[in-house]
N, C-alpha and C positions, 0 to 999 in steps of 0.2 A: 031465594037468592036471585037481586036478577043481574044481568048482565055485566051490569059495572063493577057489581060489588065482585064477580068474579075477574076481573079484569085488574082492579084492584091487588086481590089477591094472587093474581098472577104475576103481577109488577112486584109486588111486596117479595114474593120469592122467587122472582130472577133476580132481585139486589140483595136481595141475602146468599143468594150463592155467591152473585159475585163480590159482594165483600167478603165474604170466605175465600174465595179466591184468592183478591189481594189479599185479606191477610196472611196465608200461606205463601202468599209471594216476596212480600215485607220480610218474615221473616227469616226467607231461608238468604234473602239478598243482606239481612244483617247478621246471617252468620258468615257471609262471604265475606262483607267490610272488616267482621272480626278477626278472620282467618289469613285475609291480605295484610292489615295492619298489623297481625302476632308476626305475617311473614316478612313487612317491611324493616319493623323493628329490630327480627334479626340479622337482616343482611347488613341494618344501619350498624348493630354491634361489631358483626364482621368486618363491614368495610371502610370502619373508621381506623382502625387500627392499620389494616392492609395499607389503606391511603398512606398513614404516618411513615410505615415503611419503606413505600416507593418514593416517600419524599425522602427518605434520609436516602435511597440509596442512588437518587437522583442529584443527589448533592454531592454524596462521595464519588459519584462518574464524575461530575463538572469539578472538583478538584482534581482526581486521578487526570482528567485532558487537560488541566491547567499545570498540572507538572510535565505530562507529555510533552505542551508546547514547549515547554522551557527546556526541557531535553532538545526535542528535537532544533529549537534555535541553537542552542550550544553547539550540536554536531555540526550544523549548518557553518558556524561561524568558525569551528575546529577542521573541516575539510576545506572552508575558505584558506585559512591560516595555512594547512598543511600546504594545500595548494602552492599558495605563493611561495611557501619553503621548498617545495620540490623545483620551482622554475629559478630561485633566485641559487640553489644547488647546484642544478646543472648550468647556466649561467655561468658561475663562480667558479667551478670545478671540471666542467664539462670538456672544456677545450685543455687546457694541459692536463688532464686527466688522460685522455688521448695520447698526446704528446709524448707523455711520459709513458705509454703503454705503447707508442710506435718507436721509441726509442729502446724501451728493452727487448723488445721483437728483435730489433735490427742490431743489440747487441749478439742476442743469444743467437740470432743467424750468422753472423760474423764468428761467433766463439764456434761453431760448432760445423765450420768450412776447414778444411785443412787446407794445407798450403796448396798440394798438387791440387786439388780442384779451384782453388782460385784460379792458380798459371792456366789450368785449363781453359776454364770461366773467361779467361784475359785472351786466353787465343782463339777463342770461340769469334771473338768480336771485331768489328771491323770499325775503322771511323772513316765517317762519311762529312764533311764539311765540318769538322769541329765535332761531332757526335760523335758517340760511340754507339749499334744498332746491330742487336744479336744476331748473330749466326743464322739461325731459323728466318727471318725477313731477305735474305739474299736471294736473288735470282726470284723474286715475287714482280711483276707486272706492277701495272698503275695503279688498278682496282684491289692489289693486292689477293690475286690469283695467282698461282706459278704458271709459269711458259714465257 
């Protein structure tokens, strides 16, 4: 044998290893494609259905807040309303409401004085230029201090 022929056959089997090589690499990479694509397919099974879910329950939130809104307008425009009924109330009611609540004050004060503490009440008082100015304000200063 001489030189080449061995050299030959040296080359002849380092490509025969390495096409063993690749092939053992071929095909352990299409038992992967295999094993990714069994694994794609099921998440597609899984997550097609998931999806339909999120979309119906993404559809019933966006009507659930299109009713909110409409609640919440209505409240809005029911405390407007209320509103204005409370100002246009007191308004309307507010001052002889009073009236009529300082009027029976100063009945039931009047009913519930007897005679002697009127006369009292009358001589307690003094008039001063047309006035009449209780008893208690006598002999007070300018500042309204006594001395």
């Amino acid at each position: 044998m001489t030189g080449g022929e061995v050299a030959g056959i040296l080359v002849a089997v380092f490509w025969a290893i390495l096409v063993s090589f690749l092939a053992v690499v071929l095909v352990r990479l299409a038992q992967t494609l295999k094993a990714t694509t069994r694994l794609v397919a099921e998440v597609t099974e899984q997550a097609v259905p998931l999806l339909a879910d999120a979309s119906a329950t993404v559809r019933s939130a966006q009507t659930q807040l299109d009713r909110v809104d409409a609640i919440a307008t209505d409240v809005q425009e029911v405390t407007s309303n209320a509103s204005a009924l409370s100002t246009t109330v007191a308004s309307t009611f507010g001052g002889p409401l009073v009236k009529v609540a300082a009027f029976g004050y100063g009945v039931r004060r009047a009913m519930s004085r007897g005679p002697e503490e009127q006369r009292s009440r009358e001589r307690s008082r003094r008039t001063v230029v047309g006035r009449t100015v209780p008893a208690a304000r006598e002999g007070r200063g300018r500042w309204g201090r006594k001395g």
